[in-house]
N, C-alpha and C positions, 0 to 999 in steps of 0.2 A: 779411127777409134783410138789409136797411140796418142797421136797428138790432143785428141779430146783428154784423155785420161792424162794428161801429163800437164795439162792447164790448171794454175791454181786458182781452186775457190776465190779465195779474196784476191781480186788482182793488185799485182806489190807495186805500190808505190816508186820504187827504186829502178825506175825504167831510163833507158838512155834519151835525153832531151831532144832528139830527132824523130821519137818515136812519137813525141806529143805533138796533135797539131799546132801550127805557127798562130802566131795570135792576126795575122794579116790573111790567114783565111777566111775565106768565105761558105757559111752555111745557108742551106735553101730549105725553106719551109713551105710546105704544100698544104695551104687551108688557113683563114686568119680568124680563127675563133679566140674564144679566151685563154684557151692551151698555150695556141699559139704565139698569143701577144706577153704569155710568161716567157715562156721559153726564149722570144727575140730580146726579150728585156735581159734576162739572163746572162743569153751570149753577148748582148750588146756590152754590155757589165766587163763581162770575162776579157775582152779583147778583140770577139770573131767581128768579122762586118755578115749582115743577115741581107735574105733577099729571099721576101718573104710571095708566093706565089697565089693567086686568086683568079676564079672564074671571073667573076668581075669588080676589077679593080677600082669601078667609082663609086660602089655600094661602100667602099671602107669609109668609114666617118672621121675628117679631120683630126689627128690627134692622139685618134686611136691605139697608133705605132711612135715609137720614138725618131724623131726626125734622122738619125743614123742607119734607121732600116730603111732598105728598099723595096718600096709596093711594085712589082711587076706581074704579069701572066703568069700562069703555071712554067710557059714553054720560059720565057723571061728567065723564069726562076732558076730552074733546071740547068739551063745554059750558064748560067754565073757561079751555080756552086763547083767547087773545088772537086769533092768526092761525099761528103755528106747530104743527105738529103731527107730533111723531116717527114710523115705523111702524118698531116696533122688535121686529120679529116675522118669523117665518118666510114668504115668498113664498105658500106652499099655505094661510094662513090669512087673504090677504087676503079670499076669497070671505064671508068670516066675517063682516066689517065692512060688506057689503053695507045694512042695514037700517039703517047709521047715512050713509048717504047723500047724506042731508037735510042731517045736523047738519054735516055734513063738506065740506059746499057751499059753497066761498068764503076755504077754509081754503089752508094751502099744507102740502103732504103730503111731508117729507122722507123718502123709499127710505134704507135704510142698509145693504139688501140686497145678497149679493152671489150672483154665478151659481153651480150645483150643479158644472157641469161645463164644458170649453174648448169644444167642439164642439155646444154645444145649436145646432139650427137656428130653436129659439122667438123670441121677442120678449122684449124685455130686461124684465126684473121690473117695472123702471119705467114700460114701455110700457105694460105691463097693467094697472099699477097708474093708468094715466093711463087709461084705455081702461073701467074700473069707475067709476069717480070723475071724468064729463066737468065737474061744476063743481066742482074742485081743481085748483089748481096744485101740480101735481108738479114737484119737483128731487130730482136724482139725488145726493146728497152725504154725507160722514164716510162712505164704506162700506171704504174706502183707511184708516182711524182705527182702530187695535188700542184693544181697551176700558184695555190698562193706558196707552196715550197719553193717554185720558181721563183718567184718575183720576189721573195726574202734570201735566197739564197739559202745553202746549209746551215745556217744558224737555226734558225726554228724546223720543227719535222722531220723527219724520218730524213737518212743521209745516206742511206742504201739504195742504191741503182741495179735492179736485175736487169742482168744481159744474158741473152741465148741466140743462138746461131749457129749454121751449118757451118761459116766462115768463120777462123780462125784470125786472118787479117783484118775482118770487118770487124769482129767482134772483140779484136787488141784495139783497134781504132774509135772507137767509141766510146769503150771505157778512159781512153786519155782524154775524151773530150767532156766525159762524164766529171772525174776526178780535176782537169782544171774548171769546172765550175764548183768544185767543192764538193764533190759527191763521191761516195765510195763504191765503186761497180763490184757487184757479186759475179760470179758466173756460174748461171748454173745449167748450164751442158749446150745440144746444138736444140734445132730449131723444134722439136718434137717436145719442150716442157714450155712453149708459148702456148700451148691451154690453160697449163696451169697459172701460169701468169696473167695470163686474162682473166681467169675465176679470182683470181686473189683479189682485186676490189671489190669485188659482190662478195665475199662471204660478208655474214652477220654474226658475229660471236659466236662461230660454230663453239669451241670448247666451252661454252660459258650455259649452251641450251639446258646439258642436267642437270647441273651446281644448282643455275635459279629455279628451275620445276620441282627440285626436291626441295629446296629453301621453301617456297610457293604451297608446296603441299603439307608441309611440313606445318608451318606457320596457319595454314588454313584451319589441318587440323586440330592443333593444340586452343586456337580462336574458337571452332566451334563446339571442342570438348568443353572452354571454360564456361563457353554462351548458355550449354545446356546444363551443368553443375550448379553456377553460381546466378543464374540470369533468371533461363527459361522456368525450370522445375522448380524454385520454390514462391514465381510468381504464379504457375500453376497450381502449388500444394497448398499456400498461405497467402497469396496477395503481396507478397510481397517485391514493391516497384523497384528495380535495380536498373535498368535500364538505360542509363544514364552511365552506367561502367563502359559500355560500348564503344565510347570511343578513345580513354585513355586509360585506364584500369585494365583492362581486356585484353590490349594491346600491350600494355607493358606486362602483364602478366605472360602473355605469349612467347615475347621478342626472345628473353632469356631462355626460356625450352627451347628455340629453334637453335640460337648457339649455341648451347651445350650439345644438342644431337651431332649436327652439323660438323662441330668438332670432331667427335668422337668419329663421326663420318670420316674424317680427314686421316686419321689414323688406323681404322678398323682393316681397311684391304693391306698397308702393311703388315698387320698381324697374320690374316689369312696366306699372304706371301710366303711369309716364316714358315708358317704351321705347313704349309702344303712344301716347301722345299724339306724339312723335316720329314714329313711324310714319303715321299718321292725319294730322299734318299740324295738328289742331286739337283742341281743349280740347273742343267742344261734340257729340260723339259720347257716350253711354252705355257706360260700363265694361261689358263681360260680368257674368252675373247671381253666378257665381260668383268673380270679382273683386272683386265690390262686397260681398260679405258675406264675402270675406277680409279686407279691409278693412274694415271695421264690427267685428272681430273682435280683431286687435291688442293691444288693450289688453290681452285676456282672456291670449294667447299671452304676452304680456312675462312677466304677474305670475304663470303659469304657470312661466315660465323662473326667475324669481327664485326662486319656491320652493322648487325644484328645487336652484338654487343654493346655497341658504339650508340644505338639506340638506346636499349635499353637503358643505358645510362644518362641519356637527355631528357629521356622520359622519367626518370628519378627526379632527378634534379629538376624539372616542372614542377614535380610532386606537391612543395607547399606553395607553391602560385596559385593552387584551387582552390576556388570558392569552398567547395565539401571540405579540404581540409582545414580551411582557416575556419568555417562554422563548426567541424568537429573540436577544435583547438577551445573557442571560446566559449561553446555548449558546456565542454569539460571543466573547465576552469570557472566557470560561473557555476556550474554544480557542487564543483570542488568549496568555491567559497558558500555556498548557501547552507551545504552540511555543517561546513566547519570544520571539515577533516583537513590532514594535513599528506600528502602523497608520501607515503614510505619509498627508504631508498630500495631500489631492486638492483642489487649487487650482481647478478642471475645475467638479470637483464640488459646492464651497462655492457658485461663482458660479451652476452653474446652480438649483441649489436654492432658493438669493434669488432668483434670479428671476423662477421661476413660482410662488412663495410670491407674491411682492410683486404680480406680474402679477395673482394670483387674489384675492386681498385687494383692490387698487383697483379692479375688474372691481365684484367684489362691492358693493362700497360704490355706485360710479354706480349699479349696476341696485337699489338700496336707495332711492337718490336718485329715481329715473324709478317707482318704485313709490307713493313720498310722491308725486310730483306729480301720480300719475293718478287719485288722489282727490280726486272733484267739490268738496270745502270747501279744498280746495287749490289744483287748477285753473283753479277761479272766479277766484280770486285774482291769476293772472300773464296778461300781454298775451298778445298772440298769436303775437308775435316771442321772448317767454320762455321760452312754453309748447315755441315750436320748436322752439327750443336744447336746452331739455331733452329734449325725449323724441324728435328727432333725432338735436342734434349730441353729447349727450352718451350718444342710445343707442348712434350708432355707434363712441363712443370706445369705451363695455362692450364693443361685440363686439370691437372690436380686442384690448382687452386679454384679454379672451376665449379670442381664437384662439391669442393670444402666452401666455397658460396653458398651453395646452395642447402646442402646438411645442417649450417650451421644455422641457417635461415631456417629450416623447417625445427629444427632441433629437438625435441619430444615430441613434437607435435603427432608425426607419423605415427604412433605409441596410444594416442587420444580417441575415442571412439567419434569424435566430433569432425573427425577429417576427414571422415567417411562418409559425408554427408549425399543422403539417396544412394548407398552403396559405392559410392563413385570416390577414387585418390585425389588428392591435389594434383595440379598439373605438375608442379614440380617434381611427384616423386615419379610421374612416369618418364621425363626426362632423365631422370639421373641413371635408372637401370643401363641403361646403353653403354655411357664415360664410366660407368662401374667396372663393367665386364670387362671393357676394354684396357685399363689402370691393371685390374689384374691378371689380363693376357700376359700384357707387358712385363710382369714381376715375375710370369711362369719364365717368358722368354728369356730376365736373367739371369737364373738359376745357372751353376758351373756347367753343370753335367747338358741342358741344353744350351746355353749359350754356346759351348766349346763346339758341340755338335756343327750347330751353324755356321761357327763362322770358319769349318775345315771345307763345310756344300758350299759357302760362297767362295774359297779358293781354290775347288774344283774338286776339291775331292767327293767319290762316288761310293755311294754303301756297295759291300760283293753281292748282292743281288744284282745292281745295276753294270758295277766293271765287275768282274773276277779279279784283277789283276791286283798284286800287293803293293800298296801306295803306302808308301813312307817319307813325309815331309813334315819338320815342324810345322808349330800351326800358333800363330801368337793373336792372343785375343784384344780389341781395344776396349 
């Protein structure tokens, strides 16, 4: 357990040059599927000589392997590697290799396997494979490695290599073999987190399931709120056919409600955070269970929102491509001239126009900004006071400008008995209640008298209901 714990995560580069295999080694690969013919290209690349193992070696089709690897038997194979040895085969065909037992005795056995399914209750491939072969050292590693990451090398795709192992020497040895083919070997513990490594190809966007179900629901309903306001019920009450809004009117009406909730989504649990640390008295209580994976979640809901956004704005900009509006346009202006009128300036109406154009346009841009920065080869990159700003004080600006879209868009209207139409709001004003409440959580939060409170819970200080004890430390607010 000493030595487990005293291994570091990222294995360091700054290793003594004896410690790396020779480049006159030889690796053995057991099974010549597509893995496999990565992988030998790979090491072929790197320096190693390959000696790649098969039940039967005249089913490989010319060509198939680079003329530097050697096609032999499994036994073949086994016998020419040095100390590495790939199993680049199916799970249900380790039983196979049973009879090479002997030969296989002292070798180190990389799994490249991964699980059938999320919910097996078995033992992870590699345990078994550890559990046939007690004189092998097993490591669980490359199963996280798409065979075309092979064949390009660390330049394209993922350049992390998890390793895990009972062995400390197998799993130092590997990693040097990981790292001269350009791969960075993680380690993450002995041979009991190869389940988890075997689920990690089958997940499907676990984090990503609520973000789009509430986008999804979201979007549905505000769709089918407008369907029945401006569609259904007054083709029902008057005949009259709208119909026709269904597929982009409807839609771009919607897109915009869902980002603005969405957003407001994105921010709403760090409010609840505050308030309940406020409440509690102290930082060191556990969030509720569903707190804590609203939060964990965020990220998903922003770039959700931005989407949306992102939409919404193409879907504008379609806008006079329509048939209905360029016949609205010329309908108007050939009435215009038949009257004889002349269109008054609407001074009123130029300002608001700019600006919930302008509003929607800089809204846009921050939430473009906070989307760049939530990617990991991005976020790496800014301190933690940067990162703050950003996907804080500049989320909060988006929604402000957000909300002021959308206000300045509705602008009297709300005020009009006409927007009540069959009793029912615009969809717009039932979005905006939510980024409202939330704008002025925000300004509760930074009032002195609570700001100060907070930020003494988040440096551990505890109200005397919670310590007794008399805590005296400055306390400096940012």
């Amino acid at each position: 357990m000493s030595n487990e714990m005293s291994t570091p995560l990222l294995l360091d580069e700054e290793d003594t040059v004896e410690a790396v295999p020779p480049s006159s080694s030889t690796v053995a690969i057991l099974g010549s599927g597509d893995f496999s013919r990565s992988l030998a290209m790979r090491l072929v690349a790197c320096g190693f000589g390959v000696a790649v193992g098969s039940r039967c070696v005249r089913r490989i089709s010319p060509g198939l392997f680079l003329d530097a690897v050697e096609l032999n038997s499994q036994e073949a194979a086994v016998a020419k590697a040095n100390s590495l040895v790939f199993m680049a085969l199916f799970p249900e065909h380790y039983p196979s290799l049973l009879g090479l037992r002997s030969a296989l005795a002292g070798k180190i056995l990389v799994d490249v396997s991964n699980a059938l399914e999320m919910s097996s209750k078995t033992p992870s491939n590699a345990e078994q494979l550890a559990d046939m072969f007690p004189d092998s050292a097993v490591v669980k590693g490359f199963n996280t490695i798409s065979a075309w990451s092979l064949q390009t090398g660390a330049q394209d795709g993922s350049r992390q290599v998890l390793l895990c192992s009972d062995s400390a020497e197998a799993k130092h040895e590997v990693a040097q073999l990981a790292r001269r083919m350009g791969f960075y070997p993680v380690d993450v513990g002995s041979l009991r987190s190869a389940k988890d490594l075997e689920r990690k190809p089958l997940r499907f966007f676990p984090s990503w399931r609520g973000p789009v179900l509430i986008t999804f629901l979201l979007f549905l309903f505000f769709y089918c709120y407008g369907f029945i306001r401006g569609i259904l019920l007054p083709y029902l009450s008057c005949g009259q056919n709208s119909f026709y809004r269904m597929v982009l009117d409807l839609v771009n009406e919607s897109l915009p409600c869902v980002a603005l909730v969405s957003l407001a989504l994105v921010y709403l649990p760090g409010l609840f955070a505050a308030w309940l640390q406020l409440w509690r008295g102290t930082k060191y209580q556990r969030f509720p269970t569903w707190l804590d994976a609203w939060l964990l979640q965020r990220k998903q809901l922003g770039l959700m929102s931005f989407l949306c956004a992102a939409l919404h704005g193409v879907y504008s900009l379609c806008n006079p491509l329509r048939t209905i509006t360029q016949h609205r346009l010329i309908n108007d202006a050939y009435s215009q001239v038949k009257k004889g009128v002349e269109m008054p300036w609407n001074e009123q109406g130029v300002w608001r126009t700019d600006l919930y154009l302008s509003s929607g346009v800089l809204g846009l841009g921050i939430l473009s900004l906070l989307a760049i920065t939530s990617f990991p080869s991005v976020g790496n990159i800014l301190t933690w006071r940067e990162f703050t700003f950003v996907q804080s004080g500049l989320g909060y600006t988006a929604l402000t400008l957000c909300v002021m879209h959308t206000l300045v868009f509705g602008w009297n209207f709300a005020f009009s008995s006409k927007a009540y139409a069959f009793y029912m709001p615009p969809s717009y004003m039932l979005a905006v209640f939510l980024p409202c409440a939330v704008l002025v959580c925000r300004c509760f939060l930074l009032l002195p008298c609570i700001s100060t409170r907070l930020a003494r819970i988040r440096r551990g200080w505890e109200s005397t209901r919670k310590c007794p004890v008399s805590q005296h430390h400055p306390v400096w607010v940012n």
